[in-house]
C-alpha distance (Angstrom), angle and dihedral (degrees) to the residues before:
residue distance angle dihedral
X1 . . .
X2 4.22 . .
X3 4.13 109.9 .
X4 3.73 106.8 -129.5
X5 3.50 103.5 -96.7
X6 3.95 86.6 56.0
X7 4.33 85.7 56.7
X8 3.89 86.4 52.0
X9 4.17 90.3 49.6
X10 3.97 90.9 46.3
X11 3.47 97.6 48.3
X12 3.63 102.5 50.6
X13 3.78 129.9 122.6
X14 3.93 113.6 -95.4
X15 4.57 81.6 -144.6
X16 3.88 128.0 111.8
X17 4.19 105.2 -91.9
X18 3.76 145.2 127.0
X19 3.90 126.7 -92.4
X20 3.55 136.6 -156.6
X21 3.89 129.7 -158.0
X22 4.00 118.5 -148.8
X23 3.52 132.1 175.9
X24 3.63 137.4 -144.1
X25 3.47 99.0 -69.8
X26 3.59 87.1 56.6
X27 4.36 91.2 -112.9
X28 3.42 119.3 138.4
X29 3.43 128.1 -107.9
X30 3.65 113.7 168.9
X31 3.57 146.2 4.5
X32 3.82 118.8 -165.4
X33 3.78 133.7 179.6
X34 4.11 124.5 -129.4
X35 3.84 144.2 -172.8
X36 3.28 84.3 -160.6
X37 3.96 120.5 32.0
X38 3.81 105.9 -167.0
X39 4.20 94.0 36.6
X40 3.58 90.3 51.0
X41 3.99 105.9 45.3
X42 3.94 88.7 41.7
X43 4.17 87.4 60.3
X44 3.89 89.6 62.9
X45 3.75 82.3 57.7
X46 4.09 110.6 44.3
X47 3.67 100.3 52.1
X48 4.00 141.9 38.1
X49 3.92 105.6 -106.9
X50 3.98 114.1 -128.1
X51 3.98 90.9 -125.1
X52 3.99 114.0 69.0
X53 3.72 91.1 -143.7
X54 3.90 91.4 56.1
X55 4.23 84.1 53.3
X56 3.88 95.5 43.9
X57 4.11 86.4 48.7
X58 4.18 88.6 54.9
X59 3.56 88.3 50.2
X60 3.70 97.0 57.8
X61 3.67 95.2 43.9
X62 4.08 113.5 112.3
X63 3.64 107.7 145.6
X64 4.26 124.5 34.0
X65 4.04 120.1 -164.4
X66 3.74 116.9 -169.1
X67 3.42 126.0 -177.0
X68 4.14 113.6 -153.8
X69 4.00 118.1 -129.0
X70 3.48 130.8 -173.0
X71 3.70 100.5 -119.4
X72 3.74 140.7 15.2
X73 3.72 92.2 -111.6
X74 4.07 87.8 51.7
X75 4.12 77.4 52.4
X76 3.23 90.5 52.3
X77 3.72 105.3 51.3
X78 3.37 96.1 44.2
X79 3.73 98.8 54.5
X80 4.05 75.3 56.4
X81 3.53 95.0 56.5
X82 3.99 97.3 38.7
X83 3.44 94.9 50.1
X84 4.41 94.1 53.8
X85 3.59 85.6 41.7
X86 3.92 101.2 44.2
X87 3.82 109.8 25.4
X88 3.24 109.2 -146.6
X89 4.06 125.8 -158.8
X90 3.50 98.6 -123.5
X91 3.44 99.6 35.7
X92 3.68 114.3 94.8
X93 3.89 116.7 136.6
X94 3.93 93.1 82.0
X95 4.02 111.5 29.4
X96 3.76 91.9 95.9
X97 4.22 102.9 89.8
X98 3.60 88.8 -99.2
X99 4.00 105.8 143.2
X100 3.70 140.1 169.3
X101 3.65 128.2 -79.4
X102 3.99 125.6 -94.9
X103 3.75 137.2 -166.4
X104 3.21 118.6 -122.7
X105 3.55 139.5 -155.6
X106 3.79 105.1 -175.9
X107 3.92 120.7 -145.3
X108 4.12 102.8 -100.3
X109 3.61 157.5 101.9
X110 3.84 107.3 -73.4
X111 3.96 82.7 13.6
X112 4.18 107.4 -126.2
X113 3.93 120.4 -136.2
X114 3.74 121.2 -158.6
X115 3.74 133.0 135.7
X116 3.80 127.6 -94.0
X117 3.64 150.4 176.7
X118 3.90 100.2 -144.3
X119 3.66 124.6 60.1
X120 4.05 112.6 -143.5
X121 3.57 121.3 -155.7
X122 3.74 95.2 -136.6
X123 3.85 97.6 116.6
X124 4.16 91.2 -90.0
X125 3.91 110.6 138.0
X126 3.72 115.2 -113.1
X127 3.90 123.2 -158.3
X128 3.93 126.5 -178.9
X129 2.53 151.1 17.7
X130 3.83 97.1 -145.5
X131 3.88 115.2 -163.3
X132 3.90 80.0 -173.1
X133 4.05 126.2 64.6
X134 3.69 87.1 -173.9
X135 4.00 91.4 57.7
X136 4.26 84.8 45.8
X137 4.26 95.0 48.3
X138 3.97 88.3 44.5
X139 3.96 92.2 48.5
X140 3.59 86.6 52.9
X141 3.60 106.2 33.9
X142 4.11 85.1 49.7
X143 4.06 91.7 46.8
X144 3.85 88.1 47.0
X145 3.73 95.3 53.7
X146 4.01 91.3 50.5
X147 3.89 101.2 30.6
X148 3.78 109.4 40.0
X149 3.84 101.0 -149.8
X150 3.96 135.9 -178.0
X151 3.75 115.1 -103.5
X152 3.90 92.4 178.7
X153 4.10 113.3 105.8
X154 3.75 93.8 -135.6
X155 3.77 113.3 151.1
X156 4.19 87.4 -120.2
X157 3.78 95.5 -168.0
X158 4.29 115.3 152.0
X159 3.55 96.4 -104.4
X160 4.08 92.4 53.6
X161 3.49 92.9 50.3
X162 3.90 91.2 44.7
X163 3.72 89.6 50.4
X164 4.05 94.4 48.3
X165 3.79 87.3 -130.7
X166 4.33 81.5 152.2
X167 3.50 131.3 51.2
X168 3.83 126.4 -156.2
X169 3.99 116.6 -93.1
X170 3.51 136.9 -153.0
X171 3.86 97.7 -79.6
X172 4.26 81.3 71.8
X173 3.50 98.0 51.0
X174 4.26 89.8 47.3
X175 3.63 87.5 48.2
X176 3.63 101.4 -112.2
X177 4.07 96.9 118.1
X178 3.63 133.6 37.9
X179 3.92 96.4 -140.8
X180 3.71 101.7 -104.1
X181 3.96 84.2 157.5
X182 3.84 97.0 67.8
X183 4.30 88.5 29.6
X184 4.01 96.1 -99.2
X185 3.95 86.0 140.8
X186 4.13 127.0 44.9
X187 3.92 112.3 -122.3
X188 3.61 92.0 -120.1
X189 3.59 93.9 51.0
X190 4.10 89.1 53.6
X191 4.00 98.0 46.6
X192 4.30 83.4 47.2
X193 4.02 80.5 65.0
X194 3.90 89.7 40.1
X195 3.75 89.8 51.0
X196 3.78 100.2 51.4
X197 3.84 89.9 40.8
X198 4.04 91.5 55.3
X199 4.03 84.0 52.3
X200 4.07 83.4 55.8
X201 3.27 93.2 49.4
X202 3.61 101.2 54.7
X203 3.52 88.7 42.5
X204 3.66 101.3 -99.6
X205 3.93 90.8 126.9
X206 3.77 113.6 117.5
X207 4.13 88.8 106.8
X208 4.15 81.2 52.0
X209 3.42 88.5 52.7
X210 3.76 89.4 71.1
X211 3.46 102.8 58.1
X212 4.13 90.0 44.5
X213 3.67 86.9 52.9
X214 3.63 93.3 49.6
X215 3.39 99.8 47.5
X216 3.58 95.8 48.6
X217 4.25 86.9 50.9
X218 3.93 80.2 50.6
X219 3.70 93.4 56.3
X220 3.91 90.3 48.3
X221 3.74 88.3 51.7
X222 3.84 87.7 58.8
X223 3.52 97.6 49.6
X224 3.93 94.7 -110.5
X225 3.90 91.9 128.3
X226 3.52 89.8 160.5
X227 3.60 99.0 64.4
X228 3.58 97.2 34.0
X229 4.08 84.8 56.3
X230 4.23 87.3 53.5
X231 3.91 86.9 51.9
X232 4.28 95.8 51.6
X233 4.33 80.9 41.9
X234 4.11 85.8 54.4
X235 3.97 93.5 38.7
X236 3.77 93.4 47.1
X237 4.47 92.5 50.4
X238 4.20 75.4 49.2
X239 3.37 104.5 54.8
X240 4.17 92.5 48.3
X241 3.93 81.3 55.7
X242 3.15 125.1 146.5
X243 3.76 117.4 -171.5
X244 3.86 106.8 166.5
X245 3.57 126.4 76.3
X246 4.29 118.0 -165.8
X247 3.92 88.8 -161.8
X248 3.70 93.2 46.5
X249 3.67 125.1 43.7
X250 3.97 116.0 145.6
X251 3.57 91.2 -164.6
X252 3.96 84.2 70.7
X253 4.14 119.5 84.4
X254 3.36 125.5 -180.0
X255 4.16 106.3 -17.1
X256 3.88 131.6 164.4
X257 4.21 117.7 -167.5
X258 3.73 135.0 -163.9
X259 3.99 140.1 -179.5
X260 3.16 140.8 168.8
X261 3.60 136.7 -139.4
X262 4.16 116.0 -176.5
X263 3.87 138.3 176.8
X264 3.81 128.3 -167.2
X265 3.96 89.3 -71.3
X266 3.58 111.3 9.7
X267 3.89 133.0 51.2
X268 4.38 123.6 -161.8
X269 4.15 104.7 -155.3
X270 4.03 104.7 -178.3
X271 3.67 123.8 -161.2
X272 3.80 124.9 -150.5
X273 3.94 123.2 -174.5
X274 3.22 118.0 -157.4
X275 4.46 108.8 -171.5
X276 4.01 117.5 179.6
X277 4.25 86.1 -3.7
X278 3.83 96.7 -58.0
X279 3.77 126.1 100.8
X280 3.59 111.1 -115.3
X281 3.95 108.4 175.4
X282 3.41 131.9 10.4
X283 4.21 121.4 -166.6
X284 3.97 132.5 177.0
X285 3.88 113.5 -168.6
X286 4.11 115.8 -175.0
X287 3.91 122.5 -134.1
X288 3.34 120.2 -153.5
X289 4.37 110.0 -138.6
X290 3.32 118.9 -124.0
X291 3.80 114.1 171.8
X292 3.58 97.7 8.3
X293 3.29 94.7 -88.5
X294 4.52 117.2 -177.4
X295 3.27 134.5 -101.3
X296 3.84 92.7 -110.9
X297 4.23 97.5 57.9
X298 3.86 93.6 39.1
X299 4.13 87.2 50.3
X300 4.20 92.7 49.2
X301 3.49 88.0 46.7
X302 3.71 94.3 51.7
X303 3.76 96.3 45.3
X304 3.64 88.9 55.9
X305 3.59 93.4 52.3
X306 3.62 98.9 47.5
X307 3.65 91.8 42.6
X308 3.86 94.6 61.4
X309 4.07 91.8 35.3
X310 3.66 90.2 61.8
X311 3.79 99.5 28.2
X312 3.88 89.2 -124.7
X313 3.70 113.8 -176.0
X314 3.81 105.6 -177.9
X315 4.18 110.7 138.1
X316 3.96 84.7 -152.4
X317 4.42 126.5 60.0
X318 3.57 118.1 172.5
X319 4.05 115.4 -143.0
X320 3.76 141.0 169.7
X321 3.95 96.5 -109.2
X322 3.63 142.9 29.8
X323 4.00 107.2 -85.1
X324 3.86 132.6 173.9
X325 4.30 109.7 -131.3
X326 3.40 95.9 155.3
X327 3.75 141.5 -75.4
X328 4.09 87.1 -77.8
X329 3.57 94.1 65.5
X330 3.75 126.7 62.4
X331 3.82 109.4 -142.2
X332 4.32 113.3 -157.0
X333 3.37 118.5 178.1
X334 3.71 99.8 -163.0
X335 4.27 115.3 -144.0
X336 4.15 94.6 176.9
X337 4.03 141.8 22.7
X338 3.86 139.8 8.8
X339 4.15 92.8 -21.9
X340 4.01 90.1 51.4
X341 4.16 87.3 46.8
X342 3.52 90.4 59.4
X343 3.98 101.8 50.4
X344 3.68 88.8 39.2
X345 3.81 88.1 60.8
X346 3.89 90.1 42.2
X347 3.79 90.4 57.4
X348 3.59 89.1 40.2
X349 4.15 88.4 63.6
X350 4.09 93.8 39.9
X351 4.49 86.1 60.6
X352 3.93 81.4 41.0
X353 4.18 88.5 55.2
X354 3.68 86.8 41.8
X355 3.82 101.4 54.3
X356 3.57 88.7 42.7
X357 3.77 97.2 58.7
X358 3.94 86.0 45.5
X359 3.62 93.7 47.5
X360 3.95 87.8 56.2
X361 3.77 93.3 47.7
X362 4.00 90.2 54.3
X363 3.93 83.5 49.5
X364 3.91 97.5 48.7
X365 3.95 99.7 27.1
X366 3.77 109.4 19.6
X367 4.19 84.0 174.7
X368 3.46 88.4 54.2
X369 4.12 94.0 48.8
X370 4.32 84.1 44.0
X371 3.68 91.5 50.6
X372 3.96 92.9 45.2
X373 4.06 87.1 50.4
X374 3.66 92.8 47.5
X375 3.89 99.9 52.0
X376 3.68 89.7 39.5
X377 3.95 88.0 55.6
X378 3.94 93.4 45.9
X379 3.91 88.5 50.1
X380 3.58 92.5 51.9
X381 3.59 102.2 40.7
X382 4.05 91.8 39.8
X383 3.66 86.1 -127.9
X384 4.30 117.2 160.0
X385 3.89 92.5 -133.3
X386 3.29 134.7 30.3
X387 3.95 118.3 -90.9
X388 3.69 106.7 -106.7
X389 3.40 103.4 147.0
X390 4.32 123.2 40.3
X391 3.44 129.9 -176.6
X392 3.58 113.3 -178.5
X393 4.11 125.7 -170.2
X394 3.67 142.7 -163.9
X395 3.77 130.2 -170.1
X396 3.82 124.7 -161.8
X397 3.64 142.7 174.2
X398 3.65 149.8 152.0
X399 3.43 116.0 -98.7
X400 4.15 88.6 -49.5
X401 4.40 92.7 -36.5
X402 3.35 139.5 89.9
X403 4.05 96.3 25.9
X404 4.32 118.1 -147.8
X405 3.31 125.2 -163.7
X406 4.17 132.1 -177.4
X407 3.52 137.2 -174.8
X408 3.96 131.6 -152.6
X409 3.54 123.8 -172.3
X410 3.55 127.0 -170.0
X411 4.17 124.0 -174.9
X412 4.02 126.2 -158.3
X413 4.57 77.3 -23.1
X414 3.16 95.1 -50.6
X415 4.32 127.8 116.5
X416 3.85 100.9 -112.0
X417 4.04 100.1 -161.4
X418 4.26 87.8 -177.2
């Protein structure tokens, strides 16, 4: 007979997410990142850890929440932002205000773009976050070599440059900088450069993929094989790209999500927050039906309860239908983009809750999981009785020769091979 805790480990997700350890007085204690959610919480639990605080954490652990992402770097950056926002005991590599890099393209004439680890509100465009520093140095190294830009942090405005207060340094004369200091290069002509490289950066760049390609094929043609190589190296790290995070999205405030999964008795409503464009806390509750009740009442009374239980004060919540909450609250129900992203992946984790809790019913009750299959199947197939008993046949020939036949049977949903 499996203890509870070993139900939760079996019927985890085999999908990139982040999980967190609580113990019995519901406190958190950990929150950890995977590739691979149910490989990577079963190690903690098939083998004595060589630190004793690793093997005093395991034995405190009596509940685990996960929350499923689409990719390991979503994993990752979430397990950044839980653990700053959560603090967790055992947790102790990232609660300094270490955080990962941006690009950024800072608010100017003859715009400057360098990487950074703060994000100023001063107008500046801000794109990342990159889990990778190698995918941040190649973006820029590989936008420098096409689009020679200023580094300096000269205050460029028209009547400095008119006045020659700044003279041209030794980036110009290696090449590196078109001059826009002493008016070598048009302000149009620089933001044109500053537009197409914002289209790279979001990952808009298949047209920018042209000229890379060409001038690496025009580096081969000049013998400088070398060079050309370090251009297909940078191209290649581009083209496995990624450039949007679902956990992360600057361009999102203050933002609260729900969705709802239900079956004939039960309905899964998860909650995502999303605070300064990062998603801080996600939550599924279960209802149990009584009357039958829709999808649409059970979900407005869920939001109302969550709302109050975690004192949520977001003026926006995202949801998969048109609802009325109340002139305060503005309802979007998102069809397209970053908005839509996000309550996809909150739905995503409410059927993740639900076929958990199923898969530890068919592990504890296997009657119970039979019987749920069989009523189901008579529902859906308007049958009188259940559907113990299946035979299913094929018939197949060639052009009117050779005749085939197969059988299939299938007992109380199972394959019966007797």
């Amino acid at each position: 007979m499996q203890t509870p805790l070993e139900l939760q480990i079996l019927s985890l997700p085999d999908n990139p997410g982040v999980y967190q350890y609580y113990d019995k007085e519901g406190k958190l204690l950990y929150v950890g990142k995977a590739k691979n959610l149910k490989k990577r919480v079963a190690s903690y639990f098939n083998k004595v850890h060589d630190t004793g605080r690793t093997n005093v954490m395991v034995r405190k652990i009596v509940t685990i929440k996960h929350i499923v992402v689409p990719t390991e770097t979503d994993a990752l950056l979430l397990e950044n932002n839980l653990i700053k926002k959560l603090q967790p005991r055992y947790n102790i590599m990232l609660r300094d205000d270490k955080t990962y890099p941006w690009i950024c393209i800072k608010k100017e004439p003859f715009a400057r773009i360098f990487s950074t680890r703060k994000m100023i509100k001063d107008g500046s465009e801000y794109f990342g976050p990159y889990t990778s520093f190698k995918t941040v140095y190649t973006l820029l190294d590989l936008i420098k070599e096409l689009y020679p830009l200023r580094t300096c942090n000269y205050d460029l405005s028209e009547s400095n440059i008119r006045s020659g207060k700044y003279k041209v340094c030794l980036e110009y004369h290696l090449g590196n900088c078109k001059g826009p200091c002493e008016g070598f290069v048009p302000l149009e002509e620089y933001q044109g450069k500053i537009d197409v490289i914002r289209e790279i950066l979001k990952g808009n760049f298949k047209e920018s993929l042209k000229d890379f390609k060409k001038h690496m094929q025009f580096l081969a043609s000049e013998m400088r094989f070398e060079e050309a190589q370090q251009i297909k190296i940078k191209i290649d790290v581009l083209e496995n790209y990624q450039s949007r995070s679902t956990v992360f999205n600057p361009k999102m405030s203050n933002i609260d999500v729900f969705t709802i999964v239900s079956d004939e008795s039960m309905a899964y409503i998860n909650f995502i927050q999303v605070s300064h464009g990062a998603i801080i806390r996600s939550h599924t509750m279960e209802i149990k039906k009584k009357l039958d009740e829709p999808d649409e009442e059970l979900l407005e009374l869920a939001i109302i309860e969550l709302r109050e239980r975690f004192n949520l004060r977001s003026k926006e919540i995202l949801v998969p239908f048109e609802m009325n909450l109340g002139e305060d609250l503005k309802v979007n129900v998102p069809k397209l983009g970053d908005k839509k992203l996000i309550l996809d992946l909150s739905e995503r984790n409410a059927k993740y809750y639900r076929m958990d809790q199923l898969k530890q019913i068919k592990i504890v009750d296997p009657d119970r999981h039979t019987k749920r299959i069989m009523a189901q199947m008579q529902k859906d197939l308007r049958l009188p009785e259940e559907p113990r008993h299946i035979e299913c046949f094929d018939n197949s020939n060639i052009q009117g020769t050779n005749p085939v036949a197969a059988c299939v049977v299938f007992k109380d949903g199972k394959p019966s091979k007797k």
